[in-house]
TORKOL-4160 file (C-alpha; in steps of 0.2 Angstrom, whole numbers, padded with zeros to 4 digits, m for minus):
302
<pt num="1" X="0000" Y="0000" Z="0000"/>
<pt num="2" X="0006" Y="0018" Z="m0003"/>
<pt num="3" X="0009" Y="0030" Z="0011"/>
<pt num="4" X="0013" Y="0013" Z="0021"/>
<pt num="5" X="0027" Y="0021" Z="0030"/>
<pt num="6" X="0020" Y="0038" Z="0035"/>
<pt num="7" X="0003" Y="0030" Z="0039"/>
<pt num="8" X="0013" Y="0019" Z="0052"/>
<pt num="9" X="0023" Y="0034" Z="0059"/>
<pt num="10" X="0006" Y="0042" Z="0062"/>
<pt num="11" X="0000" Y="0027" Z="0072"/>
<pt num="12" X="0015" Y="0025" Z="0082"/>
<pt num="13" X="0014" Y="0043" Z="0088"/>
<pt num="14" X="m0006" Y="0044" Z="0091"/>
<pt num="15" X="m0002" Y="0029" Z="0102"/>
<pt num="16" X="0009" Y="0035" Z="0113"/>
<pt num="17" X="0005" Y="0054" Z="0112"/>
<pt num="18" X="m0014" Y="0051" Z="0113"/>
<pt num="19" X="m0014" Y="0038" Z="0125"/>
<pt num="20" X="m0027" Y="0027" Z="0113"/>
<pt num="21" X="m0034" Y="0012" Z="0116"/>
<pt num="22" X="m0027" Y="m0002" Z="0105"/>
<pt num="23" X="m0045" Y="m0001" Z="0097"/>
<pt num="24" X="m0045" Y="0016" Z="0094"/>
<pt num="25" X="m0028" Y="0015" Z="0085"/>
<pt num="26" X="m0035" Y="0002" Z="0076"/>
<pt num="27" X="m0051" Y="0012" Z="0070"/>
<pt num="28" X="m0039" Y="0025" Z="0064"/>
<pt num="29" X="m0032" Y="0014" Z="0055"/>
<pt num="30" X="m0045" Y="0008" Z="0046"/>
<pt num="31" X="m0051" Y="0025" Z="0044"/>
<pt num="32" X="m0033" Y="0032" Z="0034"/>
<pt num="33" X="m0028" Y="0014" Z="0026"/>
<pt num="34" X="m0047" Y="0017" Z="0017"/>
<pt num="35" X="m0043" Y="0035" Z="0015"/>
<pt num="36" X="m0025" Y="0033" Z="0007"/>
<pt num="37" X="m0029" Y="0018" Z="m0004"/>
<pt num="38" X="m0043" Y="0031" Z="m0011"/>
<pt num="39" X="m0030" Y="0044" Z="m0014"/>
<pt num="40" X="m0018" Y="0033" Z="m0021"/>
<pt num="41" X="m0029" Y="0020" Z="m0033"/>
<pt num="42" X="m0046" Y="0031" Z="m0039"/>
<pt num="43" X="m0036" Y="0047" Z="m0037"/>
<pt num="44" X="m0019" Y="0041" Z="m0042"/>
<pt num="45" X="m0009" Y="0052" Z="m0032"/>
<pt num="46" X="0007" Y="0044" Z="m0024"/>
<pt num="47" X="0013" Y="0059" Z="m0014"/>
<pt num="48" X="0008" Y="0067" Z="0003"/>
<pt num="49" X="0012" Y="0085" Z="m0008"/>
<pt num="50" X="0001" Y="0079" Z="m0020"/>
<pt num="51" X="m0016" Y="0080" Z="m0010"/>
<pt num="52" X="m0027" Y="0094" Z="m0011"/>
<pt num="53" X="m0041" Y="0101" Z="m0001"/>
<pt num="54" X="m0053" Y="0097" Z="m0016"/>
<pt num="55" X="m0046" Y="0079" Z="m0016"/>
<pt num="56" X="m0052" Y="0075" Z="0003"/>
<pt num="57" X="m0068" Y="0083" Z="m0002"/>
<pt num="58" X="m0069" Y="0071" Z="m0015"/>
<pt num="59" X="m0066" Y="0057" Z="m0002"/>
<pt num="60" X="m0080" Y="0063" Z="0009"/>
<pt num="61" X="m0092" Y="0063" Z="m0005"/>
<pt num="62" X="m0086" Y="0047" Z="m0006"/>
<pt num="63" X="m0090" Y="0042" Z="0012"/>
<pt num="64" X="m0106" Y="0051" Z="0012"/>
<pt num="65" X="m0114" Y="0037" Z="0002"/>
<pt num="66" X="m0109" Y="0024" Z="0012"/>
<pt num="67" X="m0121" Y="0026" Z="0027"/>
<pt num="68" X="m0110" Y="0028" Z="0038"/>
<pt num="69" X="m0116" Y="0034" Z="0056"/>
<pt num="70" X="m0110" Y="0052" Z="0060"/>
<pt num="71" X="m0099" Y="0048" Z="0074"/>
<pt num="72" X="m0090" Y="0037" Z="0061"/>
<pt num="73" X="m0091" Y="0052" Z="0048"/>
<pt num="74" X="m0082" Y="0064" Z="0061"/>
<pt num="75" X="m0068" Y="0050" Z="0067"/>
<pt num="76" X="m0064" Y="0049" Z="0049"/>
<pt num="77" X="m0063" Y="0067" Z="0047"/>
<pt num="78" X="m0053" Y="0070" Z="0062"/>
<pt num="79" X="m0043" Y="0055" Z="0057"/>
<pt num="80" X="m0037" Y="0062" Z="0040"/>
<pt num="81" X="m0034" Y="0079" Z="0046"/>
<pt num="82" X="m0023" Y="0075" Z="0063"/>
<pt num="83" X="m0013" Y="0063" Z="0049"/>
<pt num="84" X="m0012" Y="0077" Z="0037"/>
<pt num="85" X="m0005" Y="0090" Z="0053"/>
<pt num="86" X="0007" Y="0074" Z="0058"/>
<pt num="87" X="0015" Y="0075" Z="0040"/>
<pt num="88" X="0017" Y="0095" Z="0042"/>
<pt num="89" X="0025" Y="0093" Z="0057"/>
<pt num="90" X="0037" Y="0078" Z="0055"/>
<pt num="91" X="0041" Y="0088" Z="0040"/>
<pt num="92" X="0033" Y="0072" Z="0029"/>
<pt num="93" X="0023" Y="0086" Z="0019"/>
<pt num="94" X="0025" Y="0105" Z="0015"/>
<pt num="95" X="0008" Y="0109" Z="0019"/>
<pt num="96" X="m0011" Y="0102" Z="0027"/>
<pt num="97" X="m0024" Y="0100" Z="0013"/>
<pt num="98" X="m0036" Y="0097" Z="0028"/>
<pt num="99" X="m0035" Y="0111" Z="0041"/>
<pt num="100" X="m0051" Y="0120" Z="0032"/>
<pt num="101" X="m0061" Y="0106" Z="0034"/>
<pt num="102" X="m0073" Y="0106" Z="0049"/>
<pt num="103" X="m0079" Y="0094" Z="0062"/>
<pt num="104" X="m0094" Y="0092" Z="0068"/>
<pt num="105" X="m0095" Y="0100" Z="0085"/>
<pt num="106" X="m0095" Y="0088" Z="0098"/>
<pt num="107" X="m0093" Y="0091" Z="0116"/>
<pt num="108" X="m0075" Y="0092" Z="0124"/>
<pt num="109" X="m0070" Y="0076" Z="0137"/>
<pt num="110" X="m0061" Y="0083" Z="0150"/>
<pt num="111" X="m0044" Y="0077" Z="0154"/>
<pt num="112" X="m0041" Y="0066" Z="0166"/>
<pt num="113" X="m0028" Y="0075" Z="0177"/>
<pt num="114" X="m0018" Y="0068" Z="0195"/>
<pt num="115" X="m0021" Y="0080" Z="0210"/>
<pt num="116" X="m0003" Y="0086" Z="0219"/>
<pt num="117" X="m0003" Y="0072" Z="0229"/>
<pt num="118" X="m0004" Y="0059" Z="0216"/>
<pt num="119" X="0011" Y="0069" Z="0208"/>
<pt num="120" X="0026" Y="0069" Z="0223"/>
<pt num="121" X="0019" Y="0049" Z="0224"/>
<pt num="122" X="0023" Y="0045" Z="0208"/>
<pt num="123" X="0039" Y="0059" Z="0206"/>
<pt num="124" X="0045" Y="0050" Z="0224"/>
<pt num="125" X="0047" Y="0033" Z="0216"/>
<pt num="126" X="0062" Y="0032" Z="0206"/>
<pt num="127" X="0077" Y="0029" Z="0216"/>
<pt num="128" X="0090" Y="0044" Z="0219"/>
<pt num="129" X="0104" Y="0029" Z="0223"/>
<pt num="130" X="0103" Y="0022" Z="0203"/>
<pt num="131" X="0108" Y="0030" Z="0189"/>
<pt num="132" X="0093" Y="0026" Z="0178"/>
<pt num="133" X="0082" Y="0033" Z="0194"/>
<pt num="134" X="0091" Y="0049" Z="0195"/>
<pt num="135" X="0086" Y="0052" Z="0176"/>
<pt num="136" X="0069" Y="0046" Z="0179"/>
<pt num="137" X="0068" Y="0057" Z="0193"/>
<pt num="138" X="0073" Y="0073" Z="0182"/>
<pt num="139" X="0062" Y="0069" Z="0169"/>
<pt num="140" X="0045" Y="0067" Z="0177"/>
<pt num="141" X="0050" Y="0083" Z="0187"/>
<pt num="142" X="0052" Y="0091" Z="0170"/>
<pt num="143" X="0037" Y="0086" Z="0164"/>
<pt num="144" X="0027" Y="0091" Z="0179"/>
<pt num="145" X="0038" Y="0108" Z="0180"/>
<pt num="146" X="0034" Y="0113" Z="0163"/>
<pt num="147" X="0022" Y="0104" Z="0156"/>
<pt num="148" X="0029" Y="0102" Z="0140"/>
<pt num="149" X="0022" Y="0087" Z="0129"/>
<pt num="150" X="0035" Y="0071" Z="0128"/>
<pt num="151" X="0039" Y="0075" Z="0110"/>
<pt num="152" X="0046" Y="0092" Z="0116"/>
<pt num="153" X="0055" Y="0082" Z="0130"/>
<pt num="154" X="0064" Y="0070" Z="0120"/>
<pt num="155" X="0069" Y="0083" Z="0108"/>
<pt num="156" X="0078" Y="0093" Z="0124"/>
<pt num="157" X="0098" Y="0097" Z="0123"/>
<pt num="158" X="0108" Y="0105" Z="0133"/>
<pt num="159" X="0108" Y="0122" Z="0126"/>
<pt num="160" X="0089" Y="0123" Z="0128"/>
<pt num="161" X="0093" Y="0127" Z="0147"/>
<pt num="162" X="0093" Y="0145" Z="0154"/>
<pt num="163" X="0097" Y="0142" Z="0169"/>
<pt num="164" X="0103" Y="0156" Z="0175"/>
<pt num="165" X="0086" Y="0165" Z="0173"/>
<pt num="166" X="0077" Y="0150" Z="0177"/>
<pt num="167" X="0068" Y="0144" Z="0157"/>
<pt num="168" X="0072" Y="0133" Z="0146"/>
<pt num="169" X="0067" Y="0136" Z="0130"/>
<pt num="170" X="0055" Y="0122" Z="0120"/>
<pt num="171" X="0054" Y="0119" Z="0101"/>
<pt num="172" X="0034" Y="0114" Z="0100"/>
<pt num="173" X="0024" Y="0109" Z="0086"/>
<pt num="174" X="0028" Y="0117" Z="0069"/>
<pt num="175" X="0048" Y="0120" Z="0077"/>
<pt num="176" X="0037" Y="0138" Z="0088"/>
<pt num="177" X="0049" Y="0140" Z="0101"/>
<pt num="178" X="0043" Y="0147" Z="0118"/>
<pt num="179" X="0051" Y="0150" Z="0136"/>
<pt num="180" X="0046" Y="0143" Z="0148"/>
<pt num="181" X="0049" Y="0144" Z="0168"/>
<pt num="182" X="0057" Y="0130" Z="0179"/>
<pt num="183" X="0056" Y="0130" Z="0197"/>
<pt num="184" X="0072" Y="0125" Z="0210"/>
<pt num="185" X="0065" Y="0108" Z="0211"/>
<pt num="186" X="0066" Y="0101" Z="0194"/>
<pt num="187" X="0082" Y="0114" Z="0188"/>
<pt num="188" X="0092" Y="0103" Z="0203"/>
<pt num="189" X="0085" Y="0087" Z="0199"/>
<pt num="190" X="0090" Y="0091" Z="0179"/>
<pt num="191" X="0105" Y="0099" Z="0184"/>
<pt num="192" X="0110" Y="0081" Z="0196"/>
<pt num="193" X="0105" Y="0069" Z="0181"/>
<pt num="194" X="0118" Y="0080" Z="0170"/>
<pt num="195" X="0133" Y="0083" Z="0179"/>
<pt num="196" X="0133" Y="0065" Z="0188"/>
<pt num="197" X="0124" Y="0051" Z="0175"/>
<pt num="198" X="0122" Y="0058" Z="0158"/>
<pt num="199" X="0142" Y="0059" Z="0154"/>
<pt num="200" X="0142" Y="0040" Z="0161"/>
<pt num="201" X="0129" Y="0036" Z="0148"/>
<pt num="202" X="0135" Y="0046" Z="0134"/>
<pt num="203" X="0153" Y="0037" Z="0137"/>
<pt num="204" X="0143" Y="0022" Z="0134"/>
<pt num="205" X="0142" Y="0026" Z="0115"/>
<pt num="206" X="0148" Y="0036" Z="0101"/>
<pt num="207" X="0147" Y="0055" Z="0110"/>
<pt num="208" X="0141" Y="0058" Z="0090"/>
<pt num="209" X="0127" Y="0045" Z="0093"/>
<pt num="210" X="0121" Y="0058" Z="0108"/>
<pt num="211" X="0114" Y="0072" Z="0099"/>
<pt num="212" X="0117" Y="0085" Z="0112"/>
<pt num="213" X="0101" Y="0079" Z="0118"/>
<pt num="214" X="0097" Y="0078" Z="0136"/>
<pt num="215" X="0089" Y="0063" Z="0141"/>
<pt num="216" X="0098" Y="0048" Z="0137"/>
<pt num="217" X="0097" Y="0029" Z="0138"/>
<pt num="218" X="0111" Y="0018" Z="0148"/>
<pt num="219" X="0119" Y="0013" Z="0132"/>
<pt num="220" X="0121" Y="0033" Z="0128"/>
<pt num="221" X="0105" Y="0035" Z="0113"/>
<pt num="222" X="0092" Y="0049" Z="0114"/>
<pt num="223" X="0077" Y="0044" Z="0124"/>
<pt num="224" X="0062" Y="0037" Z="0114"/>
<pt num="225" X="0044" Y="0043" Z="0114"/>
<pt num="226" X="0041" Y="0026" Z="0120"/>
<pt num="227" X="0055" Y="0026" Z="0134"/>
<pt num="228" X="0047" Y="0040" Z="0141"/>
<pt num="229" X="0028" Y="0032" Z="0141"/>
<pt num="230" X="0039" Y="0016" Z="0149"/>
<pt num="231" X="0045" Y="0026" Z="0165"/>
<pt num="232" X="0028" Y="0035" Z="0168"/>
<pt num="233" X="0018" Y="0020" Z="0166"/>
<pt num="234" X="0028" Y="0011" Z="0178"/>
<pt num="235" X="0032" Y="0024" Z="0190"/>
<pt num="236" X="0012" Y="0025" Z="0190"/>
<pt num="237" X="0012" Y="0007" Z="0195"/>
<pt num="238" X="0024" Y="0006" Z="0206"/>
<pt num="239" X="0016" Y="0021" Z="0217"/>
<pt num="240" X="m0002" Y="0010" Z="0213"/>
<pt num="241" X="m0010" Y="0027" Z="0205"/>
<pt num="242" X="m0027" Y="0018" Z="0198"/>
<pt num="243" X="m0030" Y="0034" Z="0183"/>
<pt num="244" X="m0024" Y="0032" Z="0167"/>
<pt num="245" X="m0006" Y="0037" Z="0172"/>
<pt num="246" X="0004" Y="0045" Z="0153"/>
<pt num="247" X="0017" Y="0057" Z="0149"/>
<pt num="248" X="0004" Y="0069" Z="0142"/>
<pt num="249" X="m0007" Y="0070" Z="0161"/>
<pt num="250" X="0006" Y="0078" Z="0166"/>
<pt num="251" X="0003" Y="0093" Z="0155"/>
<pt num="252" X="m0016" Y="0091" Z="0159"/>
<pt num="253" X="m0010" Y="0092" Z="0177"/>
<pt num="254" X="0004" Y="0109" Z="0175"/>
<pt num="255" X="m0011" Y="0117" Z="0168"/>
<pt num="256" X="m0024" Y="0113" Z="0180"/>
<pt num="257" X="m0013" Y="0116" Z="0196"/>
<pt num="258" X="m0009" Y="0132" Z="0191"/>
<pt num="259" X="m0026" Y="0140" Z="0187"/>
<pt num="260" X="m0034" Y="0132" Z="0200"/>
<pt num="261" X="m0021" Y="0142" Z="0212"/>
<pt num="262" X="m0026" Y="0157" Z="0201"/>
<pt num="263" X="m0015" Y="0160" Z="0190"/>
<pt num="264" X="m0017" Y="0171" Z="0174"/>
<pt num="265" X="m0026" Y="0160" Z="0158"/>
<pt num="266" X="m0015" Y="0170" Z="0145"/>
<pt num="267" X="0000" Y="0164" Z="0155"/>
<pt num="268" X="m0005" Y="0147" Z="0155"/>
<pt num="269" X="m0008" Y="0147" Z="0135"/>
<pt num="270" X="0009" Y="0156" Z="0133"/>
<pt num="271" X="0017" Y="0139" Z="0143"/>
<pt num="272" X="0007" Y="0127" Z="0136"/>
<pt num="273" X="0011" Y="0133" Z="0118"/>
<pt num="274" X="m0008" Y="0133" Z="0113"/>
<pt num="275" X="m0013" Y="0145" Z="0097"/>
<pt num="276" X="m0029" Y="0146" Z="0105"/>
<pt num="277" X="m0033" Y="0151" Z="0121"/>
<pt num="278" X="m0050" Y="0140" Z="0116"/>
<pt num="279" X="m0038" Y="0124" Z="0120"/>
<pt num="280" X="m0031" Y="0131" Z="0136"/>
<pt num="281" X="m0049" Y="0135" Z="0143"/>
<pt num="282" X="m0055" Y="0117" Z="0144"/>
<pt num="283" X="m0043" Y="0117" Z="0159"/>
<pt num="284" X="m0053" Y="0131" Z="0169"/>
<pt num="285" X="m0068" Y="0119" Z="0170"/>
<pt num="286" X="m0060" Y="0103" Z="0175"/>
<pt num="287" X="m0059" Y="0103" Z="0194"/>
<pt num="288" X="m0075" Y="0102" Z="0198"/>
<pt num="289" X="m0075" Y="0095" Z="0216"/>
<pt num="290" X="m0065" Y="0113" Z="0219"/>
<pt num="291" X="m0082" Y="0124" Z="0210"/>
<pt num="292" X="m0091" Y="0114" Z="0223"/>
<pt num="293" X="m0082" Y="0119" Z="0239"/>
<pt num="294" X="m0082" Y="0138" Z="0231"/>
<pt num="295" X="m0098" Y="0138" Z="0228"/>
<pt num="296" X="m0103" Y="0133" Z="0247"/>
<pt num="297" X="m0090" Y="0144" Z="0253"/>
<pt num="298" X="m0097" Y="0161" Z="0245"/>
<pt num="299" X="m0116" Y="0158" Z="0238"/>
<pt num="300" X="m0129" Y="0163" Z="0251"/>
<pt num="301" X="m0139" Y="0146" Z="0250"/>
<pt num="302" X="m0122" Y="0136" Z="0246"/>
């Protein structure tokens, strides 16, 4: 099948970055194989460059005689344009043909996020006497700290630090870069992993092989994606958090924390990264237990 390689790049990375369900994947992957065989046999175009707005419309023409439920209809449509953003983004493709095309509005899930105590539990776990618990340490500080996505962690080096003014700077989605804050905590616990483990790794390999990236494996290699989801996932376990414990609730949880103790949603957006201060906002109405308690605390009949 065409497109085979970039359609499998696409899976990999919504697994891990989306947290899906082996199902969901799988949906998905019914939806784009259908979508792409389409493109490449009735249209006859064998290059992501190639596709056009007018094209997708052409395949949901397509799709509109086939009776499918709506629900199906807007997974396939968020299917091919999350794919289509993936190949701007990985640099597979010089522009989205799709990002015109509308879903059906639907009503937002909120994210699942831990509460600060759920958080020290699970940061507590890896060991500060081992090497590898040291660097786990550091990076699910990070992650909590700054609430960059694991993409943006694994693509960390050493000159993204400021330090000294307390950022570090983050290439996000589309190569945007932004600043943003670190406390004490997670600058020492960065700042350990770096001057006593990471030059042990790195001698474990071709220095070349390192990329001036941050976090390393114990045979001196950048980090993978999946590395990452490896050391959450079992730190979760191992501190016996029952959620659905992922790099990316992290980010739900920065975010959270840090309006819920009042800070500024404009600040929050310009951390996060977000275009839209519409994808920060679902963050202002995720605590509900805390709306509770201030609405007994101020409302005359609370």
């Amino acid at each position: 099948m065409h497109y085979q390689q970039e359609l499998q790049r696409y899976l990999q990375f919504i697994k891990l970055e989306k947290n899906l369900s082996e199902n969901s994947v799988f949906s998905y992957k019914n939806d784009l194989e259908r979508y792409l065989q389409f493109v490449a046999e009735d249209l006859r175009i064998h290059k992501l460059n190639g596709i056009t707005l007018q094209h997708i419309e052409q395949y949901l023409e397509e799709l509109s005689a086939m009776d499918l439920s709506a629900s199906s209809i807007a997974r396939n449509i968020s299917s091919i344009r999350g794919f289509h953003e993936f190949a701007v983004v990985e640099d597979l493709a010089e522009a989205n043909p799709a990002e015109l095309i509308e879903l059906p509005k639907r009503a937002k899930n909120l994210p699942e996020v831990l509460n600060p105590d759920e958080v020290a539990a699970l940061i507590d776990i890896p060991s500060r006497e081992s090497d590898a618990g040291i660097r786990n340490a550091a990076i699910l500080e990070t992650l909590y700290a700054t609430g960059m996505r694991v993409s943006e962690l694994t693509n960390l080096e050493l000159d993204n630090l400021y330090f000294e003014i307390g950022f570090i700077r983050v290439i996000g989605k589309g190569n945007k870069e932004r600043l943003v804050p670190v406390g004490e905590i997670a600058q020492s616990a960065i700042e350990h992993y770096i001057e006593t483990v990471r030059p042990k790794f790195q001698s474990n390999n071709d220095p070349q092989k390192a990329k001036n990236k941050i976090f390393l494996s114990q045979r001196g290699n950048p980090l993978s994606r999946m590395s990452i989801w490896n050391i959450v996932n079992d730190a979760a376990e191992r501190a016996g958090i029952k959620k659905n414990v992922y790099p990316h609730i992290f980010r739900h949880s920065f975010a959270t924390h840090l309006l819920e103790g009042g800070a500024d949603l404009r600040a929050v957006q310009e951390m996060l990264g977000h275009s839209s201060i519409i994808t920060t906002e679902i963050y202002t109405h995720v605590d509900r237990t805390l709306l509770h308690q201030v609405h007994k605390e101020f409302h005359p009949r609370g």
